[in-house]
N, C-alpha and C positions, 0 to 999 in steps of 0.2 A: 447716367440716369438723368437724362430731360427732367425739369421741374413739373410737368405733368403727370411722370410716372412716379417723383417726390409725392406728390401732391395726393395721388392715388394712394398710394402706402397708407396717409396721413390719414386720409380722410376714412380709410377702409379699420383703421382705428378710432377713428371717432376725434382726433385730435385737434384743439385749435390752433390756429398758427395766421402767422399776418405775412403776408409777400411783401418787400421793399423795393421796388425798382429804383434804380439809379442810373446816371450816365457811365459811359464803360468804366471800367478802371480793375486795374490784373494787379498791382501789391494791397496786399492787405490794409497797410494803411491808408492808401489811396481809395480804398473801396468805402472804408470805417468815413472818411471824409466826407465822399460823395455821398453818403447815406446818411451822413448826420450821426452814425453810431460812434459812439467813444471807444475806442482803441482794445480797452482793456474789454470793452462788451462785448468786440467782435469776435467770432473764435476762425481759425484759419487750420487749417486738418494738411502736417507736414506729413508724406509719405515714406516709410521708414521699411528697413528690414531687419526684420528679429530672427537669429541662426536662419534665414535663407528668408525665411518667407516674410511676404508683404503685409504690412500692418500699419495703422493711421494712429498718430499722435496730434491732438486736437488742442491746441493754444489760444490762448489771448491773440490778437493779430498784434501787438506789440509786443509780442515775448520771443526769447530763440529758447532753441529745444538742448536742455541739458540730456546728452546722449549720457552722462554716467549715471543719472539717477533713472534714465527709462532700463540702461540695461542692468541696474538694482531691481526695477520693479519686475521686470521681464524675466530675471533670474539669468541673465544671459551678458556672456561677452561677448556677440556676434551683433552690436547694433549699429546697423549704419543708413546712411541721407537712400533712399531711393532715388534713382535715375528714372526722369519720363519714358524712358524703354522700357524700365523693368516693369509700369505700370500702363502703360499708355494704351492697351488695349480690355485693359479691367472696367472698365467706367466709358460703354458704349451714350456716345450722346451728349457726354461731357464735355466742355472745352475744359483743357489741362488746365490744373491749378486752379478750377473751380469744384473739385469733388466736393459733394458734399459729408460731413462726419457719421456713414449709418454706416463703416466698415463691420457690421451683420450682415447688410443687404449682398455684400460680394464674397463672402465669407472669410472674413478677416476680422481680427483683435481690434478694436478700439482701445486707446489709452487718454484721458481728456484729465489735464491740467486743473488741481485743486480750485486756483482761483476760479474758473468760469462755473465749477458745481455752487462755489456762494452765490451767485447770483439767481435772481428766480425765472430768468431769462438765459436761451443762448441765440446767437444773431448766427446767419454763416450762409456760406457759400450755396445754391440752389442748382448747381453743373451749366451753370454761365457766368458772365463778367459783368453783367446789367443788375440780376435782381436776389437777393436775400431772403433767405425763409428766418421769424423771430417765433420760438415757441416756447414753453414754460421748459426748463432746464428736467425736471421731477416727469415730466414727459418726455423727453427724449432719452433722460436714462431709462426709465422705463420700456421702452422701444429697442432701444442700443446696447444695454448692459457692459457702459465700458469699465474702465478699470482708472479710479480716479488716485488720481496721485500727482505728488511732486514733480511736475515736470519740466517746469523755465527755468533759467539761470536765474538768477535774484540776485 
């Protein structure tokens, strides 16, 4: 999903949202850097699979993904890391590892990490490695309907 057709969504909602461009940058943290975002504001959408099928777990970009408590909340012992093969053809227009967190828009479960719902803000990837979409957190659940919970190791 090109950040035009983000942006499209967005605005066909009425939503407000700021674009961040940056210089490139592909780890999370490195991104959170270049952008001046703090770490814990950034959120970074790991691609997972729940008993078979593909579903997005949305972090902190300084956090790693406690796979026991997703497959607590998933109700499931079949949680594992997605391979770019098993997803690489879901998210046309994307450059991998920049998906952005509306797994609605492809028909898939969102799961998003308690801490990033405190914030009244989420930062995140726009399906490139340049620029950022930031919009009110009460608005992208709104849009999203993930399933907020327990999700980084601590």
């Amino acid at each position: 999903m090109p950040i035009q057709k983000l942006r499209n969504f967005l605005d066909s909602h009425r939503i407000k949202y700021f674009i961040i461009s940056h210089s490139p940058a592909y780890t999370a943290q490195e991104i959170a850097a270049s952008a001046h975002v703090p770490g814990k504001e950034l959120a970074k959408t790991v691609m997972v699979t729940i008993d078979g099928r593909l579903a997005m777990a949305v972090l902190p970009a300084s956090g790693k993904l406690d796979f026991t408590m997703l497959e607590r909340v998933a109700s499931s012992n079949d949680v594992l890391l997605a391979s770019e093969e098993d997803f690489a053809d879901m998210f046309p227009g994307c450059e991998v590892g920049a998906m952005p967190p509306f797994g609605n828009l492809f028909g898939m479960k969102t799961y998003v990490d308690r801490e990033l719902a405190r914030d009244e803000e989420i930062v995140f990837n726009a399906g490139d490695h340049t620029e950022l979409l930031r919009l009110s957190f009460r608005d992208y659940e709104h849009l999203v309907h993930p399933v907020i919970a327990d999700l980084v190791k601590r």
